[in-house]
C-alpha positions, 0 to 999 in steps of 0.5 A, spaced: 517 497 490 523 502 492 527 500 498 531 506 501 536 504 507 538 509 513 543 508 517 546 513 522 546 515 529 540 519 527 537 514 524 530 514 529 530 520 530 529 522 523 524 517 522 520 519 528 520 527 525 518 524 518 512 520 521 507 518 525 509 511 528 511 509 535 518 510 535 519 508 543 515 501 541 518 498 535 524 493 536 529 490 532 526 484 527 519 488 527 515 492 522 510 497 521 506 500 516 510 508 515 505 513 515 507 520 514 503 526 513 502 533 511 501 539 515 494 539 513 494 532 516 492 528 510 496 522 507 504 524 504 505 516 502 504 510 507 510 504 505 513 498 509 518 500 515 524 494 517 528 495 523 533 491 521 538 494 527 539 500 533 539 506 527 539 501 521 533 502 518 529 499 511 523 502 508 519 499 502 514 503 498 512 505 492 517 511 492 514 518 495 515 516 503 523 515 501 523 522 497 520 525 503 525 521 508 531 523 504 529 531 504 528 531 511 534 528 512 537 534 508 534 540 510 535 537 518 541 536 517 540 529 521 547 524 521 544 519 517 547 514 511 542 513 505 542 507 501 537 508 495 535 502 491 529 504 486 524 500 482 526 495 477 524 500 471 528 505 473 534 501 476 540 498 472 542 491 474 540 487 479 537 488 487 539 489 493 534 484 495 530 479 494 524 477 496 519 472 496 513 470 499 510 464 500 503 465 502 496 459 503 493 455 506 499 449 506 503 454 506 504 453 514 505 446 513 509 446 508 514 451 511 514 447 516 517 442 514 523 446 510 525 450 516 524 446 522 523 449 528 526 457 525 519 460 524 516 458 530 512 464 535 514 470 530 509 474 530 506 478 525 509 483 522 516 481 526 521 477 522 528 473 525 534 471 521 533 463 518 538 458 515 537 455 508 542 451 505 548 455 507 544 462 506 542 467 511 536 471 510 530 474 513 523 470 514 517 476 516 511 473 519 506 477 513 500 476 509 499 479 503 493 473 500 490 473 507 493 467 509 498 463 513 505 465 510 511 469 510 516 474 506 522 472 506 528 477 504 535 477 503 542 479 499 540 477 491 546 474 492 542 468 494 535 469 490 536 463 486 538 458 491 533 461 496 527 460 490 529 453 489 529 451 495 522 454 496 519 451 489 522 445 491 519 444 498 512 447 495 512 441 489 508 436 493 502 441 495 502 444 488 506 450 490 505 455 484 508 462 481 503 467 481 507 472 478 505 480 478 498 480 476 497 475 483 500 480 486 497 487 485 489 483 486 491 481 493 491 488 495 484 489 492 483 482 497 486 485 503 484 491 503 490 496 501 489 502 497 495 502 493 497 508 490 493 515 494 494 522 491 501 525 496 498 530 500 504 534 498 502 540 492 499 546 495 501 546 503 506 553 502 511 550 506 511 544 502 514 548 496 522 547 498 520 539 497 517 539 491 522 542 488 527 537 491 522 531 488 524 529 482 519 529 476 520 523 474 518 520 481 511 518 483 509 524 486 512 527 480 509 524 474 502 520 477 497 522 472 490 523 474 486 519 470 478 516 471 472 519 470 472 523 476 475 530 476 476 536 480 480 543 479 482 542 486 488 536 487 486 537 495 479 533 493 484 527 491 487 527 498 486 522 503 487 522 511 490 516 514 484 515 518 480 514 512 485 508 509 485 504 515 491 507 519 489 508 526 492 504 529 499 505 526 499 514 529 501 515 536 501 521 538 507 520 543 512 525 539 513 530 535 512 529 527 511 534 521 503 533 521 501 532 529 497 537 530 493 537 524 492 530 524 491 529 532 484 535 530 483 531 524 481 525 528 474 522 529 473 528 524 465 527 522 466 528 513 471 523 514 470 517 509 470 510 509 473 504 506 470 499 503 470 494 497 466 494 491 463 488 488 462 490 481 455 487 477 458 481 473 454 483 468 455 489 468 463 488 467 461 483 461 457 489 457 462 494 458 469 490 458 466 485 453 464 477 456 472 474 454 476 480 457 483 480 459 486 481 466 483 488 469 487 492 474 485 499 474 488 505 479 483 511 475 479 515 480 473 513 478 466 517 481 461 513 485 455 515 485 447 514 489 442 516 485 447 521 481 449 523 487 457 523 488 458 519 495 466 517 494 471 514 490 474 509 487 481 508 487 484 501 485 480 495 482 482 488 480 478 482 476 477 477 483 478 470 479 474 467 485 467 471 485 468 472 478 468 479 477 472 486 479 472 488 485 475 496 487 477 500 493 473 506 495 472 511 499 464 512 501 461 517 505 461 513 512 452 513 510 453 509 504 459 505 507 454 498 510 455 492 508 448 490 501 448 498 499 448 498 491 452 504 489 455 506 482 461 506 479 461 510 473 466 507 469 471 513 463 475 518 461 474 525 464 477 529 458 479 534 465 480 541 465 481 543 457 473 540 456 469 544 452 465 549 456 458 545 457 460 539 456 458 533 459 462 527 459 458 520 457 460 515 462 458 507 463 455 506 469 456 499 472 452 497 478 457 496 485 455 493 491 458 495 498 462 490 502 467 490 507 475 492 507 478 488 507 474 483 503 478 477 505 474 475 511 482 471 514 485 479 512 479 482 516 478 477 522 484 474 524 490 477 520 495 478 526 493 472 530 497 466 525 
């Protein structure tokens, strides 16, 4: 993930321009889910906004809602500092941050016990500052596995100390680092689609920032790959409503997008999210009965009868059910809970197929159930 800091005077005001939130109901120590969008009102990128202070500001995300803040902030002229620290494969040396998040069904208790009383009545998706062994850093009520737990981050400078203390305390309830395949299969679980196509390459107005973007960015060189495809990137967008985001839009302000998006709302072709539950037997024939780890962003068709009804956009081997699950978007009359559907699992050849050409892909039977598939992510998320 990349982390961009903006700090300034016109810290809010920049960010109430760049997206969707609500600026006028976000306290110091809270968190939201960023959206932003387009002028058509589909999805520019989502990403984790933190109000660290007045006009102090981090955003979290997989790197195009940081490309866009910083274009705004440049074109409007607005009195901001931007921090940027990038990834792991693109930066050099260590972090701003650290992060660990500590999640299960002990995980309450075992906090508990190594903080005292520091954890106690934050609410969800609001942190406060803690004190470990002499350290100071943040603990955001969060939950990434669909249960009880936080993030906590904090200056790199502690990461260690911090870690050790964690696995410390964790020892006597089998604490376990799951590591990064883990982490990318608890958003398939919790109903987060990870990696949407930008809304951002065909809007006339939106030229100026695509040349700012740089090509080896995620909007600059994420590749389409899946079996489906089509000649127009706008069948690939996505609205904020589709994913989930409603409740994260006020239309109390103006934002690059408003218009577009309030007229986009209840929209009757919107899609619906849902998890796929793909046939276990079909995912032994076609990835073989010993398959390693599976995670998979393609755009993969899904289909009723040879019939294209949605798309398939991120899908992780669940350990627990024994085969793969997907998030996709489904026409709203496909998306009840039991309806079989089709992935059609391949490789388009894309726009230089020979002319006639019809693409053989294997088709892996795939039942409808809800998002998030975790029934605490679903039911009783924001309520520990």
């Amino acid at each position: 993930m990349a982390d961009v800091f903006i700090e300034g005077p016109d810290a809010t005001k920049l960010l109430a321009w760049s997206s969707a939130n609500n600026y006028e109901k976000f306290a110091v120590g809270q968190a939201k889910q960023y959206v932003s969008v387009s002028s058509d009102g589909n999805l520019i990128q989502d990403g984790i906004l933190v109000r660290l202070d007045d006009n102090h500001y981090n955003l979290i995300g997989i790197g195009t809602a940081a490309t866009w803040v910083a274009y705004l902030a440049q074109q409007g002229g607005y009195d901001v500092n931007l921090t940027f620290d990038p990834p792991s494969s693109y930066r050099e040396g260590p972090p701003t941050l650290f992060r660990y998040q500590v999640q299960g069904p002990n995980a309450g208790e075992m906090l508990a016990k190594l903080f005292g009383d520091q954890l106690d009545e934050i609410k969800f998706f609001h942190f406060r500052e803690v004190t470990l062994d002499g350290h100071k850093f943040n603990a955001l009520r969060h939950g990434m596995a669909g249960q009880a737990g936080f993030e906590f981050f904090g200056p790199w400078e502690s990461a260690e100390a911090v870690q050790q203390a964690l696995l410390s305390a964790g020892e006597p309830y089998k604490i376990a680092k799951v590591g990064g395949k883990a982490y990318y299969s608890a958003g398939v679980d919790s109903g987060w689609l990870a990696t949407p196509v930008p809304a951002i390459y065909t809007q006339a107005e939106l030229e100026g920032f695509r040349s700012f973007a740089s090509l080896y960015s995620y909007e600059g060189q994420g590749a389409l790959h899946g079996s489906f495809y089509s000649p127009n990137i706008e069948d690939y967008y996505c609205s904020p409503y589709e994913l989930g985001y409603g409740r994260s839009i006020s239309f109390n302000h103006d934002f690059h997008g408003k218009e577009a998006l309030e007229a986009s709302k209840g929209r009757a072709d919107l899609r619906q999210k849902v998890t796929l539950v793909w046939n276990a037997e079909d995912v032994k024939r076609v990835f073989g009965a010993d398959h390693d780890f599976i995670l998979s962003y393609t755009k993969d068709r899904v289909e009723d009868d040879g019939a294209l009804v949605g798309i398939s956009q991120y899908a992780t081997y669940m350990d627990p059910s024994g085969t793969v699950h997907s998030l996709a978007l489904v026409a709203k009359d496909k998306a009840e809970p039991g309806t079989e559907l089709t992935v059609l699992w391949g490789q388009h050849p894309g726009p230089n197929a020979e002319a006639g050409l019809v693409p053989s892909f294997e088709k892996i039977r795939a039942t409808v159930a809800s998002a998030p598939y975790n029934e605490v992510a679903r039911t009783s998320y924001r309520a520990h």
